[in-house]
MARBATOR-747916 format. One record per atom (N, C-alpha, C): atom name; x, y, z; residue in three letters; residue number from 0. Coordinates in Angstrom, 2 decimals. Layout:
% residues N
+--------+---------+---------+---------+------+------+
! lumlum !       x !       y !       z ! seti ! lofi !
+--------+---------+---------+---------+------+------+
!     CA !       X !       Y !       Z !  ala !  NUM !
...
+--------+---------+---------+---------+------+------+
% end
This chain:
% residues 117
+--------+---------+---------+---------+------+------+
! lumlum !       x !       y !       z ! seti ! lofi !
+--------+---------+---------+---------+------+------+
!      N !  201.88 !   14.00 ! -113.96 !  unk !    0 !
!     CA !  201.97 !   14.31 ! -112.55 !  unk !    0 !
!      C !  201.71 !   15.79 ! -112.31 !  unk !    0 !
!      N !  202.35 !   16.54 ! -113.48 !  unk !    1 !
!     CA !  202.06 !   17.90 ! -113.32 !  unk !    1 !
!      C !  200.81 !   18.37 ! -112.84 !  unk !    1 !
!      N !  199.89 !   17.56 ! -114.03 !  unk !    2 !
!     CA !  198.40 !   18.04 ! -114.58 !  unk !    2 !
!      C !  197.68 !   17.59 ! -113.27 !  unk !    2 !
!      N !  197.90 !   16.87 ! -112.50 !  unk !    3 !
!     CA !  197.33 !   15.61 ! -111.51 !  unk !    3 !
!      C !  197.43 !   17.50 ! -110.53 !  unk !    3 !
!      N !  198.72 !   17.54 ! -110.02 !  unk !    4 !
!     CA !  198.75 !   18.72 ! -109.16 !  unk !    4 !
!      C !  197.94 !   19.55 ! -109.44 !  unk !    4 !
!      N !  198.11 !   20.24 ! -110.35 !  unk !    5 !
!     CA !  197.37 !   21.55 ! -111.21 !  unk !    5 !
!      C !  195.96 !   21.23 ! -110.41 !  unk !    5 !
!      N !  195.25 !   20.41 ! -111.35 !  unk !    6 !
!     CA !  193.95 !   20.36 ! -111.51 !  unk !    6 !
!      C !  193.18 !   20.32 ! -110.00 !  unk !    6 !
!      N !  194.45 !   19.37 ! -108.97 !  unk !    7 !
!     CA !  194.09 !   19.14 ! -107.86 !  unk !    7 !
!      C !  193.62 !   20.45 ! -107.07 !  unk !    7 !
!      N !  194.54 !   21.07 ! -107.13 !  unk !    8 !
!     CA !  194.77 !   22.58 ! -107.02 !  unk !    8 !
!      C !  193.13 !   23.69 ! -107.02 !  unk !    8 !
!      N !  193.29 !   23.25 ! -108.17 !  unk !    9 !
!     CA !  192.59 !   24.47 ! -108.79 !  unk !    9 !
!      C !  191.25 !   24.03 ! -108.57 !  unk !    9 !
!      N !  190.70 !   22.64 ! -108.41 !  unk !   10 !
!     CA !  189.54 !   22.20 ! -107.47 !  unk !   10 !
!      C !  189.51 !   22.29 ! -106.64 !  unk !   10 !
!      N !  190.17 !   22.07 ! -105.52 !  unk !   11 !
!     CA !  190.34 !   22.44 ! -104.01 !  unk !   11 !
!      C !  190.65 !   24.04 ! -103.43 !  unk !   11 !
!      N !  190.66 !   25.06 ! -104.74 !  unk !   12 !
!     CA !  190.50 !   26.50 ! -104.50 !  unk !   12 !
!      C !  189.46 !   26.55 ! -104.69 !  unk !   12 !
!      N !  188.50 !   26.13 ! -105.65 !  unk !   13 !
!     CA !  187.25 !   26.62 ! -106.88 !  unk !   13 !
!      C !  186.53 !   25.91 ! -105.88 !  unk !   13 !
!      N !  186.22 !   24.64 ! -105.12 !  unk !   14 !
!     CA !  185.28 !   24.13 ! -104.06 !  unk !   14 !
!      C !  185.35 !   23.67 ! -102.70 !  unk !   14 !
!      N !  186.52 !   23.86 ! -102.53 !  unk !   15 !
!     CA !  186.82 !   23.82 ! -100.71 !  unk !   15 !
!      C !  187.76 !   22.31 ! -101.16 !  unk !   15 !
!      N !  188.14 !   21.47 ! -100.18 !  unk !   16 !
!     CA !  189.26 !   20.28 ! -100.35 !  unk !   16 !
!      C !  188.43 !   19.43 ! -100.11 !  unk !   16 !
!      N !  187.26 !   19.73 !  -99.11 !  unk !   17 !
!     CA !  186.24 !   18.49 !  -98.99 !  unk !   17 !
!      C !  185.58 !   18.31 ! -100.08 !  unk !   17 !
!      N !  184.77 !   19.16 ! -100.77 !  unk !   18 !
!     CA !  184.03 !   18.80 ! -102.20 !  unk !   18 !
!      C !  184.82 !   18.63 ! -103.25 !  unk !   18 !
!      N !  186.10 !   19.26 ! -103.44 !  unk !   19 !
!     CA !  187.17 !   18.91 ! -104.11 !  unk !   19 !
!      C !  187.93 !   17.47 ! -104.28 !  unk !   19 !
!      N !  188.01 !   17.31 ! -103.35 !  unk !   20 !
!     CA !  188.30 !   15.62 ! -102.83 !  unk !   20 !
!      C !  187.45 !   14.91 ! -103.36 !  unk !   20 !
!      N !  185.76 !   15.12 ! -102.76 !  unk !   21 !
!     CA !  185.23 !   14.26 ! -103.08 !  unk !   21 !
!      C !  184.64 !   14.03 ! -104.73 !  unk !   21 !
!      N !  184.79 !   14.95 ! -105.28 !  unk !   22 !
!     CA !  184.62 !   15.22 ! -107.03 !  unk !   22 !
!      C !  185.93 !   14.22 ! -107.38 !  unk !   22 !
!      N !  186.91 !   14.41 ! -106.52 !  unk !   23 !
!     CA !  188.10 !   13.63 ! -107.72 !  unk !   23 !
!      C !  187.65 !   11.86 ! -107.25 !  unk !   23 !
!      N !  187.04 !   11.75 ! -106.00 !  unk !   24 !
!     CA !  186.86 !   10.54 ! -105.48 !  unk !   24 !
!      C !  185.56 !    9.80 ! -106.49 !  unk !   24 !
!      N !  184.62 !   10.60 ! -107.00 !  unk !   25 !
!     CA !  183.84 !   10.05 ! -107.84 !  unk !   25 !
!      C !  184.15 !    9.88 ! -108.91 !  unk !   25 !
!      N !  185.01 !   10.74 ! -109.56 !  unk !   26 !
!     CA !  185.80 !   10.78 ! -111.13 !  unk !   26 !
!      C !  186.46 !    9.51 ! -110.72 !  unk !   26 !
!      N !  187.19 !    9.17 ! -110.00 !  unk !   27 !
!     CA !  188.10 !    8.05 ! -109.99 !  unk !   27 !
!      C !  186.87 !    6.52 ! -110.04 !  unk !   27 !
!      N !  186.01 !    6.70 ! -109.13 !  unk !   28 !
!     CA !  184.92 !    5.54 ! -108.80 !  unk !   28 !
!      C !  184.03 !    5.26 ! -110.79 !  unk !   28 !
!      N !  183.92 !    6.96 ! -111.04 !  unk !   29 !
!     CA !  183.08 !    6.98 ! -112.18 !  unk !   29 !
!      C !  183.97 !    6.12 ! -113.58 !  unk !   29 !
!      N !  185.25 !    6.60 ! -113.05 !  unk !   30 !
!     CA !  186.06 !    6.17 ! -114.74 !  unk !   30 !
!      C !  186.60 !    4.71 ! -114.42 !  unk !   30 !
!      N !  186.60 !    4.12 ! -113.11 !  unk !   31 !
!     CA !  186.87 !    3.22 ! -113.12 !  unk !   31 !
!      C !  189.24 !    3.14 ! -112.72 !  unk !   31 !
!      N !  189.58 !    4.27 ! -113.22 !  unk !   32 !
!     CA !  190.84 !    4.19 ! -112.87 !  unk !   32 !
!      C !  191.51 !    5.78 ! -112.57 !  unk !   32 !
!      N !  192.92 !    5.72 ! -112.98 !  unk !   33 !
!     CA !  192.44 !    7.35 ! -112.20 !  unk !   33 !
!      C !  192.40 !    8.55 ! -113.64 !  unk !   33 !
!      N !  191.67 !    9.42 ! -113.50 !  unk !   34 !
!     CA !  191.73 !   10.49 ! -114.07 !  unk !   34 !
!      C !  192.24 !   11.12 ! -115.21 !  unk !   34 !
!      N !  193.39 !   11.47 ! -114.37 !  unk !   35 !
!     CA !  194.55 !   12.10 ! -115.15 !  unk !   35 !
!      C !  194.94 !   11.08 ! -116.24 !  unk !   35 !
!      N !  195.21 !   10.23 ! -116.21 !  unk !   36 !
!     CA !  195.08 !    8.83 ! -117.11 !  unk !   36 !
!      C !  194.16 !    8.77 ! -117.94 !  unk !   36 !
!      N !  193.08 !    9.45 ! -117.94 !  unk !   37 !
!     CA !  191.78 !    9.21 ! -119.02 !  unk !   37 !
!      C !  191.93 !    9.99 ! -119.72 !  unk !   37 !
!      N !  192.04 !   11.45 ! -118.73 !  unk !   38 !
!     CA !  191.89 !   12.82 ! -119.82 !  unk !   38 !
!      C !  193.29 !   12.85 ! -120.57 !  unk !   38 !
!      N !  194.18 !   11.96 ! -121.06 !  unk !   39 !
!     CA !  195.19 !   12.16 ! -121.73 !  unk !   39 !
!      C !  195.04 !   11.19 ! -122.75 !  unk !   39 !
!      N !  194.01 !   10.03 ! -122.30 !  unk !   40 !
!     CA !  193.96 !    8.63 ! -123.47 !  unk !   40 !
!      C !  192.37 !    9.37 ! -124.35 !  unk !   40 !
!      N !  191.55 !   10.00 ! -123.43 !  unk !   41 !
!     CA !  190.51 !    9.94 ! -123.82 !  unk !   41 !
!      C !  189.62 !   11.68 ! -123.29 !  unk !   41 !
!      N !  189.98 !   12.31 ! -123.58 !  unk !   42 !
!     CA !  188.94 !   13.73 ! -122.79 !  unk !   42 !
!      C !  188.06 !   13.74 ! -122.67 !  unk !   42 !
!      N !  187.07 !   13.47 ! -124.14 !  unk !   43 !
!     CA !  185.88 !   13.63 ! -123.79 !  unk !   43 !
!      C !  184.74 !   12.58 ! -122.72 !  unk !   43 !
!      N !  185.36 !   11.17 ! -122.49 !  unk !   44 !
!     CA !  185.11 !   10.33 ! -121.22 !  unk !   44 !
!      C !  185.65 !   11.55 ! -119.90 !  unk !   44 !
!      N !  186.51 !   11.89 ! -120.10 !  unk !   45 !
!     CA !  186.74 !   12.54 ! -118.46 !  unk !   45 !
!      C !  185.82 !   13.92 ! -118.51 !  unk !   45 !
!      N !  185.53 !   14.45 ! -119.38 !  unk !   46 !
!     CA !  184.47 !   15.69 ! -119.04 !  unk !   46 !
!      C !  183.41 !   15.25 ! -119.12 !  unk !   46 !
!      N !  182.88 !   14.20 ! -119.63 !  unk !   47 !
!     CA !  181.81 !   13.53 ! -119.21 !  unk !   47 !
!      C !  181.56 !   13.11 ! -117.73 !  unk !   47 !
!      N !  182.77 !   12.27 ! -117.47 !  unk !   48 !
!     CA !  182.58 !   11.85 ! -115.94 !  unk !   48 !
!      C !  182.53 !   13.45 ! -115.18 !  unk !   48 !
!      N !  183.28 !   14.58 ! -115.82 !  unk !   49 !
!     CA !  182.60 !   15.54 ! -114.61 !  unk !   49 !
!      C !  181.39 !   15.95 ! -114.81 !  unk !   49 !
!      N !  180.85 !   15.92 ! -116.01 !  unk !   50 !
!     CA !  179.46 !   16.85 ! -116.21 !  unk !   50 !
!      C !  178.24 !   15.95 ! -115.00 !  unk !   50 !
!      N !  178.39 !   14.53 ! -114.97 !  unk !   51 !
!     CA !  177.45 !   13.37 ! -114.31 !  unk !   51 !
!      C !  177.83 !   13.85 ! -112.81 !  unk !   51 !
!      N !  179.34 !   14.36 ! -112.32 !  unk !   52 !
!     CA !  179.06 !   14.38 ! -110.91 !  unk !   52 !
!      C !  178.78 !   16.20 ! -110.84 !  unk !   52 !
!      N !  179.18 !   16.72 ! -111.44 !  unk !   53 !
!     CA !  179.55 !   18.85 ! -111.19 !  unk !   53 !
!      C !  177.65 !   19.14 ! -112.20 !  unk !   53 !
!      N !  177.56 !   18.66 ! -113.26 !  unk !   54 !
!     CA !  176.56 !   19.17 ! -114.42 !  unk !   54 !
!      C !  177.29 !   20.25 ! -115.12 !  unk !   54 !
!      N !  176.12 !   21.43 ! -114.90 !  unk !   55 !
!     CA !  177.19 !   22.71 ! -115.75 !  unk !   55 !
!      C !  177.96 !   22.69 ! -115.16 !  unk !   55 !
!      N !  178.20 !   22.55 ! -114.27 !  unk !   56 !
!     CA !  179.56 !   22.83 ! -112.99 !  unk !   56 !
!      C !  180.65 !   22.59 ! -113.61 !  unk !   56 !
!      N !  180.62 !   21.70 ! -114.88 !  unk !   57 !
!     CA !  181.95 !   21.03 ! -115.20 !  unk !   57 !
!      C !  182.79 !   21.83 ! -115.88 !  unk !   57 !
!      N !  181.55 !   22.27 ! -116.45 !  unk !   58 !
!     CA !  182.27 !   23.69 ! -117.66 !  unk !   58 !
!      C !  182.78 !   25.17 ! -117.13 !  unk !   58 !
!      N !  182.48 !   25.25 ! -115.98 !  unk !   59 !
!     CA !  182.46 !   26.19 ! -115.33 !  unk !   59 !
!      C !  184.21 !   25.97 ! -114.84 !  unk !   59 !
!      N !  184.17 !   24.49 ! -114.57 !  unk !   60 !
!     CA !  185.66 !   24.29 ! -113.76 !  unk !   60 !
!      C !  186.60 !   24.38 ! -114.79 !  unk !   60 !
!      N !  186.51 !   23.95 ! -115.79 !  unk !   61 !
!     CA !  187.02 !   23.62 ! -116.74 !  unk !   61 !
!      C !  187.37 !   25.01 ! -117.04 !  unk !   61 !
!      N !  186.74 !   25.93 ! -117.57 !  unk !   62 !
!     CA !  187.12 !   27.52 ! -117.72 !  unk !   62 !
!      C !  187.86 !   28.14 ! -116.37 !  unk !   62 !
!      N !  187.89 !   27.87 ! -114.96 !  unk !   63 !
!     CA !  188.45 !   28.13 ! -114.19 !  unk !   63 !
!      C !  189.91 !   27.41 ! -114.19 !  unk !   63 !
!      N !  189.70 !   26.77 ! -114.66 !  unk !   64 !
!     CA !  191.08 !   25.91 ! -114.83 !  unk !   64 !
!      C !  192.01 !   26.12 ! -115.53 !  unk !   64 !
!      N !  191.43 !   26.48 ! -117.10 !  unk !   65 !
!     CA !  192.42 !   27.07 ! -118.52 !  unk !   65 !
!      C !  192.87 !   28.56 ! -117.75 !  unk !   65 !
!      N !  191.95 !   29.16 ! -117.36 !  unk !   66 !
!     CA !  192.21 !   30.68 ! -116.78 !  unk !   66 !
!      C !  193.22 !   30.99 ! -115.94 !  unk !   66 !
!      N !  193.39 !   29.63 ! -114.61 !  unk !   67 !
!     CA !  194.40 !   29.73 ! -114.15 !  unk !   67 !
!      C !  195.85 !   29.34 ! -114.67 !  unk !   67 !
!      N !  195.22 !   28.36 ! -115.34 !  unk !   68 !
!     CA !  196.67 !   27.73 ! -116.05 !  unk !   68 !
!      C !  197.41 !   29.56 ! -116.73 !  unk !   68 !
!      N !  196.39 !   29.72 ! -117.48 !  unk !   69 !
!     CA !  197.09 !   30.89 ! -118.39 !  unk !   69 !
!      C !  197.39 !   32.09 ! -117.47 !  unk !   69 !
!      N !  197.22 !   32.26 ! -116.35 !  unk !   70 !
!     CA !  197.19 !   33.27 ! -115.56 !  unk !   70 !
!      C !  198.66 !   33.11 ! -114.49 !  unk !   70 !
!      N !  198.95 !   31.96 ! -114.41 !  unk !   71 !
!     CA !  199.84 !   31.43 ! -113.35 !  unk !   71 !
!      C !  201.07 !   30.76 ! -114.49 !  unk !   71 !
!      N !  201.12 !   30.40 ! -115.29 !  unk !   72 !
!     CA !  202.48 !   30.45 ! -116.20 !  unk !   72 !
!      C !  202.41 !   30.67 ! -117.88 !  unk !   72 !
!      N !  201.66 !   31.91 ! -117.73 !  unk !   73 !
!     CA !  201.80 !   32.91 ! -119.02 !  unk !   73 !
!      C !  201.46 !   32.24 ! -120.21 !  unk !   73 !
!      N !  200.30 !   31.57 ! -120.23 !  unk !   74 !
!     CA !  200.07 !   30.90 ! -121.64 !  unk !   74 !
!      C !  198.58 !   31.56 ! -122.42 !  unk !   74 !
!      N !  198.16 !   31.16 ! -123.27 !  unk !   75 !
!     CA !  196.86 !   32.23 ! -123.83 !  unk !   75 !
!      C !  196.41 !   30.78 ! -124.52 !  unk !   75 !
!      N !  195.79 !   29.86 ! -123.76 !  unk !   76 !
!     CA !  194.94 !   28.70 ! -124.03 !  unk !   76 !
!      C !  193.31 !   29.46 ! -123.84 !  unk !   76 !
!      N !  192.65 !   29.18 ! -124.77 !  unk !   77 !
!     CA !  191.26 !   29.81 ! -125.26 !  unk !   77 !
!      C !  190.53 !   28.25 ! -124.71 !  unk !   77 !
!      N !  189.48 !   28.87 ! -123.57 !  unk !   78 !
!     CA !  189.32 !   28.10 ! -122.64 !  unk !   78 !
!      C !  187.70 !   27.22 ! -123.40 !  unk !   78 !
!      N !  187.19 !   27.70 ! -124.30 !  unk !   79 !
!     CA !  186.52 !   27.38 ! -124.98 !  unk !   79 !
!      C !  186.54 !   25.94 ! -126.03 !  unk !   79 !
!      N !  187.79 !   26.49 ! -126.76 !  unk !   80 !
!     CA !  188.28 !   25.85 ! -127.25 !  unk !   80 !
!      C !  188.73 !   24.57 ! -126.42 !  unk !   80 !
!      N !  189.44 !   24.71 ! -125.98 !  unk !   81 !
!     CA !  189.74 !   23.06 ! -124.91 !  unk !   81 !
!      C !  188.55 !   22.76 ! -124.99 !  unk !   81 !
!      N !  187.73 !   23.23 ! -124.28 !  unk !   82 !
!     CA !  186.44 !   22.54 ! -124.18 !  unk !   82 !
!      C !  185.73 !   22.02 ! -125.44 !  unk !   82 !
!      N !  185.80 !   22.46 ! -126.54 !  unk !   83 !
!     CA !  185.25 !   22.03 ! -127.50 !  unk !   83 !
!      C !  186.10 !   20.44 ! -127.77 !  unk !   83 !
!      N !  187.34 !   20.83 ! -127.65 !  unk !   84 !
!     CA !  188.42 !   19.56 ! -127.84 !  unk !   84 !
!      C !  188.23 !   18.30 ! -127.04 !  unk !   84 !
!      N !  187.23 !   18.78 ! -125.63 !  unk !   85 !
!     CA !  187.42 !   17.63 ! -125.15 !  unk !   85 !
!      C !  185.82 !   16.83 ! -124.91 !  unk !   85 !
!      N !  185.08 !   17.44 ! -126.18 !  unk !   86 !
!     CA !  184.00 !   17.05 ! -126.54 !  unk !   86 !
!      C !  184.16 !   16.53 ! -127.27 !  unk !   86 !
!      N !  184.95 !   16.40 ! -128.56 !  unk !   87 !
!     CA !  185.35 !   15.87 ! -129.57 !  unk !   87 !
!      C !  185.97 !   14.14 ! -129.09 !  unk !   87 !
!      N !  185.29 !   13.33 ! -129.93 !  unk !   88 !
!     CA !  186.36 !   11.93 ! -130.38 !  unk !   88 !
!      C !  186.90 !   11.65 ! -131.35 !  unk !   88 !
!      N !  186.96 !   13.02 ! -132.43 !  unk !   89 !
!     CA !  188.04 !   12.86 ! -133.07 !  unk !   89 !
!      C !  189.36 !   12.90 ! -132.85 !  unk !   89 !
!      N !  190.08 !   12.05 ! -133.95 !  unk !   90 !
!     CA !  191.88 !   11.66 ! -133.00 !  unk !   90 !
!      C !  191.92 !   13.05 ! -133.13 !  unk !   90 !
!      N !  192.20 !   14.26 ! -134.63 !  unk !   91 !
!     CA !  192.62 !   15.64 ! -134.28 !  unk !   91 !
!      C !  192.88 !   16.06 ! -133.17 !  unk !   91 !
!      N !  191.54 !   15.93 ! -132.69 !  unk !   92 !
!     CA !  191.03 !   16.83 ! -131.13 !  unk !   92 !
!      C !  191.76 !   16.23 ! -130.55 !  unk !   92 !
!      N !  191.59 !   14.98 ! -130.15 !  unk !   93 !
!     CA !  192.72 !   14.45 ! -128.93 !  unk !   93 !
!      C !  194.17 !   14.80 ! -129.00 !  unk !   93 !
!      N !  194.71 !   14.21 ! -130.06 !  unk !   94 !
!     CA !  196.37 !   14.85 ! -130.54 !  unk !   94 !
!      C !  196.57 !   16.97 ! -129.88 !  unk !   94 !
!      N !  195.30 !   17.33 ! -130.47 !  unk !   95 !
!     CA !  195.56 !   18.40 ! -130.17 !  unk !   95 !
!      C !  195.61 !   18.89 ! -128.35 !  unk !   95 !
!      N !  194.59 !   18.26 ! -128.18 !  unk !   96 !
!     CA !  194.32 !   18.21 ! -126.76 !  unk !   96 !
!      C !  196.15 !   17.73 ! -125.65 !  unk !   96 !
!      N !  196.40 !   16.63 ! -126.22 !  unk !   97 !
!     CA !  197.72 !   16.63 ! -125.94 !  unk !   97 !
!      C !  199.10 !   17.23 ! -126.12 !  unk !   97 !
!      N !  198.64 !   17.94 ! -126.84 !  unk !   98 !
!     CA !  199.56 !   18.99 ! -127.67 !  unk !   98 !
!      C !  199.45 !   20.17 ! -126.31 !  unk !   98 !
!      N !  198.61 !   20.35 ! -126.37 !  unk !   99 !
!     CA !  198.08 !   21.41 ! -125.24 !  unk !   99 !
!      C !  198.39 !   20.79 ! -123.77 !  unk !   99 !
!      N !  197.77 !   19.84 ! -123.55 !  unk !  100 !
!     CA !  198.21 !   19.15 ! -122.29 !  unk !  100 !
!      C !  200.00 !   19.31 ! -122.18 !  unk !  100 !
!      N !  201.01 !   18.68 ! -122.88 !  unk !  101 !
!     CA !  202.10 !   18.46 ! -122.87 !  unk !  101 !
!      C !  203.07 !   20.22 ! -122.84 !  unk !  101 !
!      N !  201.98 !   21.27 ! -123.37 !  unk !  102 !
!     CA !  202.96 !   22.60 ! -123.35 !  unk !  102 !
!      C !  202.49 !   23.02 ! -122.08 !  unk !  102 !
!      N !  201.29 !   22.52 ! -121.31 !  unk !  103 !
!     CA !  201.13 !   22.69 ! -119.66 !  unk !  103 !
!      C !  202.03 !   22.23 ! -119.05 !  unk !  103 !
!      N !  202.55 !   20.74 ! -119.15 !  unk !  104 !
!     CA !  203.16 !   20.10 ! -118.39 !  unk !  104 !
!      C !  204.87 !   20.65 ! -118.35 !  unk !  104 !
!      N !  205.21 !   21.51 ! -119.82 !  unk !  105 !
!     CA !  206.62 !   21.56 ! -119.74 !  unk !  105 !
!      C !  206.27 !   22.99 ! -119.19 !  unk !  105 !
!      N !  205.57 !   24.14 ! -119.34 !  unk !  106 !
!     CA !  205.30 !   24.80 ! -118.52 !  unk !  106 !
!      C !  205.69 !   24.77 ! -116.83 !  unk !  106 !
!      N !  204.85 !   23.86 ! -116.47 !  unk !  107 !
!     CA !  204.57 !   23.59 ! -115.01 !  unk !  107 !
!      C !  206.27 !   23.01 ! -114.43 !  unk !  107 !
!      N !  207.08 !   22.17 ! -115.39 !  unk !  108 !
!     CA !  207.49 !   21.00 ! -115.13 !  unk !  108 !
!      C !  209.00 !   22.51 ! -115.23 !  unk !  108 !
!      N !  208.77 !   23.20 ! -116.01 !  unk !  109 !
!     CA !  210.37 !   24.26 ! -115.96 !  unk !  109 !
!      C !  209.84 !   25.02 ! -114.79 !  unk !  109 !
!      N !  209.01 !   25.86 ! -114.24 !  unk !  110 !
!     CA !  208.74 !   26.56 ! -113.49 !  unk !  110 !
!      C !  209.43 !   25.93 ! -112.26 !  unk !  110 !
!      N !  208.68 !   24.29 ! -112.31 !  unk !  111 !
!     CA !  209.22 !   24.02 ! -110.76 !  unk !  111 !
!      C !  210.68 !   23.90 ! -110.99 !  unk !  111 !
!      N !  211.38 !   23.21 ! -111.93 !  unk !  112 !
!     CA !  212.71 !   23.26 ! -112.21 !  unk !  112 !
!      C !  213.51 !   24.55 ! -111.70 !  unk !  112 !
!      N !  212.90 !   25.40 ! -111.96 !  unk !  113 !
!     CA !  213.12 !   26.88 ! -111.59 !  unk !  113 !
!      C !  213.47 !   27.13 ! -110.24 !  unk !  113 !
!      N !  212.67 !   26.38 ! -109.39 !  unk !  114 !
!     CA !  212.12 !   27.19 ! -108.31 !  unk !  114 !
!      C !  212.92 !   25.69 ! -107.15 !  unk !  114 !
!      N !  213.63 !   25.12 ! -108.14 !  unk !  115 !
!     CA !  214.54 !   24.44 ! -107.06 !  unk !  115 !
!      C !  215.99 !   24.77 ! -107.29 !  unk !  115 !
!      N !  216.22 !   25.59 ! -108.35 !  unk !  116 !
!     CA !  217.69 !   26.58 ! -108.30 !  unk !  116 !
!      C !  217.58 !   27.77 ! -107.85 !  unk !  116 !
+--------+---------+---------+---------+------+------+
% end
C-alpha cells in the first residue's frame, strides 16, 4: 500500500495527474491486474509494461523514483541498480528486489507512524 502511494506520487509530480493517471490506467489494462501486485511477484513484467506505454520514459521514472525515495526518507538505493534488478528473472534479483521494496515500505510505513504521534 505504501509503494502503491509512493509511486502514485511521484508519477503525478514527474507528469501531471492526468498523464499520471493515465500511465497507471494502462499498466493496470497492460498487466492485466494491478501493478503494485506485479512489481512485487514479478519486476521485470512491470518495467516492461512501463517501457511499452513511457519507452525510455520508463527508465527515466524509475531513476526519478529511487531519487525520491532516497531523498524523502534517507535511504542510498543506487537507482541503477534497481533497475538492473528489475530486468533480471533471476529469483536473486527478485528476492533482492523485495528486500529493497520491503526496507521502502518499513521506511514509509514508520515515517507515517510518526507523523500520527
Amino acid at each position: 500500500m505504501f509503494f502503491r502511494e509512493l509511486f502514485r506520487e511521484i508519477l503525478y509530480s514527474s507528469l501531471g495527474e492526468s498523464a499520471g493517471g493515465a500511465v497507471l490506467l494502462f499498466m493496470r489494462i497492460n498487466l492485466g491486474r494491478d501493478p503494485y501486485e506485479v512489481i512485487w511477484e514479478d519486476p521485470k513484467t512491470f518495467y516492461h509494461a512501463m517501457e511499452r506505454i513511457l519507452g525510455a520514459g520508463a527508465k527515466v521514472i524509475i531513476n526519478l523514483m529511487v531519487m525520491n525515495i532516497n531523498a524523502k526518507y534517507g535511504l542510498n538505493i543506487n537507482a541503477e541498480h534497481f533497475i538492473d534488478l528489475m530486468h533480471s528473472s533471476d529469483q536473486r534479483s527478485v528476492e533482492e528486489m523485495r528486500l529493497i521494496l520491503k526496507r521502502i515500505a518499513d521506511c514509509v510505513g514508520g515515517r507515517m507512524k510518526n507523523e500520527w504521534h
